[in-house]
C-alpha positions as CSV (number, residue, x, y, z in Angstrom):
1,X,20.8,-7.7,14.0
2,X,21.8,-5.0,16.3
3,X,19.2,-2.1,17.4
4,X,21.3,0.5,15.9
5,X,21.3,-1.5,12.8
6,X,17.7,-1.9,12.4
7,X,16.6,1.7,13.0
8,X,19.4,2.6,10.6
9,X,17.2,-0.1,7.9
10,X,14.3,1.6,8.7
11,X,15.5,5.2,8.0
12,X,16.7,4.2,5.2
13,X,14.2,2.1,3.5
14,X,10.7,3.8,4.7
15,X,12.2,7.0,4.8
16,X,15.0,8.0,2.6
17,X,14.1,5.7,-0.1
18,X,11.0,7.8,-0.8
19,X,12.3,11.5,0.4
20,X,14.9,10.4,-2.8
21,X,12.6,9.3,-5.2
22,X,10.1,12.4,-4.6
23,X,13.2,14.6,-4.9
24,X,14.4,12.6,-8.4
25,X,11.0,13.3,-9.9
26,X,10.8,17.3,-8.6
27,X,14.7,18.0,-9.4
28,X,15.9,15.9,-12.5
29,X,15.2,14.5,-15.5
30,X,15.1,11.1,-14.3
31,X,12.4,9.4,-14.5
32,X,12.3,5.9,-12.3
33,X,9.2,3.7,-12.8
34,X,8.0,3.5,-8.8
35,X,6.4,-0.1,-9.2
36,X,10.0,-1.9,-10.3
37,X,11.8,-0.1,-7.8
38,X,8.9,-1.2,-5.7
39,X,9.1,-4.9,-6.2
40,X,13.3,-4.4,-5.8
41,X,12.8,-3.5,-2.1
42,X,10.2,-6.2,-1.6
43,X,12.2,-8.6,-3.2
44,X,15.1,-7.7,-0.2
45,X,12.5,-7.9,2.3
46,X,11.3,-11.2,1.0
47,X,14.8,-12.4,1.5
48,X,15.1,-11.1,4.3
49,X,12.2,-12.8,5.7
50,X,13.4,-16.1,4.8
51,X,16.8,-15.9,6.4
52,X,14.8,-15.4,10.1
53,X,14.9,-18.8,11.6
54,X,11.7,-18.2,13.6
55,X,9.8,-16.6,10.6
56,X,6.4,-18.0,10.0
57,X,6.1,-18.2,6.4
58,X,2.1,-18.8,6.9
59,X,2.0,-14.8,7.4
60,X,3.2,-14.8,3.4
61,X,-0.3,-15.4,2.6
62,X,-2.7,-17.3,5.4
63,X,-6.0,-17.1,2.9
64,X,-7.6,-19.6,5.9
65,X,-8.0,-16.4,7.8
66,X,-10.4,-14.1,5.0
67,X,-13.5,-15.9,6.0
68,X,-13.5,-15.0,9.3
69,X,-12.3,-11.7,8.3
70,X,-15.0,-11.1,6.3
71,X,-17.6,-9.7,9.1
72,X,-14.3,-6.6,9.3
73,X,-13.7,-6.3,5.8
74,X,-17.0,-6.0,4.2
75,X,-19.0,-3.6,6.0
76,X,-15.6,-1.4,7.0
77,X,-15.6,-1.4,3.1
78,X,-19.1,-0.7,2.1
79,X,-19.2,1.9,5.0
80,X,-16.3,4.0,4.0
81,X,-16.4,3.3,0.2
82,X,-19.9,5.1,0.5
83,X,-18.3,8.5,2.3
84,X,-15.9,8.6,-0.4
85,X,-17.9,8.7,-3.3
86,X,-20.0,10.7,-1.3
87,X,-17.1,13.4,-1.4
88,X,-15.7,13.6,-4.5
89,X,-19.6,13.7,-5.4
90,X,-19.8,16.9,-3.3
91,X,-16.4,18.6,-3.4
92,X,-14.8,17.1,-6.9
93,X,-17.9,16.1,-9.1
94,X,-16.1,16.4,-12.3
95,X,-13.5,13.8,-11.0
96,X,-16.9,10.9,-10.3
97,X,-16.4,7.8,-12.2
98,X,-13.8,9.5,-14.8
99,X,-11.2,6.6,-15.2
100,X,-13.6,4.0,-15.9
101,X,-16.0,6.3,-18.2
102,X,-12.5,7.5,-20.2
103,X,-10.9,4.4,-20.0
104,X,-13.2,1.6,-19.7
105,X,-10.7,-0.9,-20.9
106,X,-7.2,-0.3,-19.1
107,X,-9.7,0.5,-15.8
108,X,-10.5,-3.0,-16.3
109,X,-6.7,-4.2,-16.6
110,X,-5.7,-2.1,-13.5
111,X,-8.6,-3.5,-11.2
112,X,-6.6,-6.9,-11.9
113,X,-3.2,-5.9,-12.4
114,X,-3.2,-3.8,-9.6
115,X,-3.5,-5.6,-6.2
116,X,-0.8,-8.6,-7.8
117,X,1.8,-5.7,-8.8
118,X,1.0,-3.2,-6.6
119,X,-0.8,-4.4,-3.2
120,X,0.9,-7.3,-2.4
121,X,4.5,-6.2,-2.5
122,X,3.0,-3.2,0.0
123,X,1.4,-5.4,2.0
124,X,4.6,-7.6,2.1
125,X,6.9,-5.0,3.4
126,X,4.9,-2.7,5.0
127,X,2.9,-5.5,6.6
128,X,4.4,-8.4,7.0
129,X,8.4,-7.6,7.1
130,X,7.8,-4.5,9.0
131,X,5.6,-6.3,11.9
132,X,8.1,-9.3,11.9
133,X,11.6,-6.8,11.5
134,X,10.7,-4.3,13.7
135,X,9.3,-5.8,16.4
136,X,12.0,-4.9,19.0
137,X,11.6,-0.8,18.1
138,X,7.9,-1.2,18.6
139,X,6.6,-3.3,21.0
140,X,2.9,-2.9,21.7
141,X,0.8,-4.2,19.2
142,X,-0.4,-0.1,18.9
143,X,2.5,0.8,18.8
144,X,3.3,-1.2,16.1
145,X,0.1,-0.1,13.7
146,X,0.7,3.3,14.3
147,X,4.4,2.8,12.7
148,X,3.1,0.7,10.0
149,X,0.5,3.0,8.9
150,X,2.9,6.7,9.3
151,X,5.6,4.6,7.6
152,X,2.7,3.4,4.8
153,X,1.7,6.8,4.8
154,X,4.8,8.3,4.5
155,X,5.4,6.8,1.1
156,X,3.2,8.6,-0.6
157,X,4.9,11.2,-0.5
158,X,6.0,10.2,-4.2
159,X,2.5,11.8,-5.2
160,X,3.4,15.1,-3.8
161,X,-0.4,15.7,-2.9
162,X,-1.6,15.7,0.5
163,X,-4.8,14.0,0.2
164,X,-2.8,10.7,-1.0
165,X,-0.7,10.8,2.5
166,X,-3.8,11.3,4.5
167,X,-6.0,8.7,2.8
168,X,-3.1,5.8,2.9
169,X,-2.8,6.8,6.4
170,X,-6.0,5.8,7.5
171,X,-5.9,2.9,5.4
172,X,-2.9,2.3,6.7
173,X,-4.3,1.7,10.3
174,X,-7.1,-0.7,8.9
175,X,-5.0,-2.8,7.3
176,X,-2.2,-2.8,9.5
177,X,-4.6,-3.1,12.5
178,X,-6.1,-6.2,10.0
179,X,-3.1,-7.9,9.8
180,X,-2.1,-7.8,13.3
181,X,-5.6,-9.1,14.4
182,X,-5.1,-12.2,11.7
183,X,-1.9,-12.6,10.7
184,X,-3.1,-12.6,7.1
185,X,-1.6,-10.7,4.0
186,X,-4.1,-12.4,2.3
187,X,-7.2,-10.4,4.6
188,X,-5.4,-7.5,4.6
189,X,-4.5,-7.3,0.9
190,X,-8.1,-7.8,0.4
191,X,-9.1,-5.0,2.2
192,X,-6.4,-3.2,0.7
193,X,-6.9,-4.1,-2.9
194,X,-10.9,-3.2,-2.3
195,X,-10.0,0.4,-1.6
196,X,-7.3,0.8,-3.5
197,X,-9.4,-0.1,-6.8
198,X,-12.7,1.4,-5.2
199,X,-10.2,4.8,-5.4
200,X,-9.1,4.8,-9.0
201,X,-12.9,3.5,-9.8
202,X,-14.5,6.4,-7.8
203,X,-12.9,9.4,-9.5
204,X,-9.3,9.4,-6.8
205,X,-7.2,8.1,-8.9
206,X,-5.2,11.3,-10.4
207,X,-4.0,11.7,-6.7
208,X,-2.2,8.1,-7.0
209,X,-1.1,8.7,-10.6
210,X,2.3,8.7,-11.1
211,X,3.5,5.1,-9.2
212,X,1.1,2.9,-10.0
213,X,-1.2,3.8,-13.2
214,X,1.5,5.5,-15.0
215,X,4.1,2.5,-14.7
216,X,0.8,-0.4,-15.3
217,X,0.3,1.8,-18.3
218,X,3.9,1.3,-19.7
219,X,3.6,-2.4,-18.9
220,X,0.6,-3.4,-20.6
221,X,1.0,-1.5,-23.9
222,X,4.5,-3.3,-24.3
């Protein structure tokens, strides 16, 4: 695949995929469930994946590299879980604990739900087929993070909210800087499924509404 080709993927998937879907939601009545169309442009980079010859399909999953990932993971986790409770405890207190206190039940149904619908197909295409795709545009390893996570990042948009952008940002890095470290969706899913349920657990999960909770909600009462 040509250069011009892939930066023209690029633009088009990571960035005028979700300009169109926030504009959908702000200027028509149209109302597209994000996860489906989600799990649609996964499913292409899936396929994608498989039709490179020197893919490694280990990077799919590679659960042999979460132990050793473990001495990152957990206290990257504990750490930064702590300084976000500690600010929604001091700058948003009526927002602490509010989805699971409300909504003990589908709280429990999202915290497994979630990282299968939600984290994975991420982690798939802003992981693993955008480190193995792209390689060529972005060279150093850096480089290569920094794209991941403003291209991660930049998704959110969908939320129209600022804080949502800035957090998956510097999630982003972590797990992007994860999986380059271990070649592991499976270690940086992890660490991306721990935050990402430690959010809507915590009282942030209004802020990451629409895509995920809203669609998960459809799904489970059918």
């Amino acid at each position: 695949m040509s250069r011009a080709a892939l930066i023209a993927e690029l633009i088009i998937l990571f960035i005028l995929l979700p300009l169109g879907y926030r504009y959908t939601l702000v200027h028509t009545s149209i109302k597209i469930p994000a996860l489906p169309l989600l799990w649609v442009v996964t499913g292409y980079a899936y396929w994608q994946l498989l039709r490179t010859p020197h893919f490694d399909r280990i990077a799919l999953w590679n659960g042999a590299a979460v132990s050793d990932s473990l001495k990152f993971i957990v206290p990257v986790f504990l750490v930064l879980a702590l300084l976000m409770w500690l600010g929604v405890h001091r700058f948003a207190p009526e927002l602490e604990w509010n989805f699971i206190r409300e909504h003990p039940k589908f709280w429990a149904i999202v915290m497994v739900a979630y990282p299968v619908l939600s984290v994975y197909p991420q982690g798939l295409l802003y992981r693993t087929f955008f480190f193995e795709r792209y390689a060529v545009l972005f060279p150093q390893k850096w480089l290569m993070i920094l794209a991941s996570a403003a291209a991660f990042a930049f998704l959110h948009i969908i939320f129209r909210n600022s804080l949502a952008v800035a957090l998956t940002f510097g999630g982003g890095l972590l797990f992007a800087a994860l999986y380059a470290e271990t070649n592991s969706l499976a270690a940086s899913g992890l660490l991306h499924a721990l935050f990402g349920c430690w959010l809507f657990t915590v009282g942030l999960g209004q802020y990451f509404y629409h895509g995920t909770i809203a669609t998960l909600s459809t799904v489970m009462k059918r």
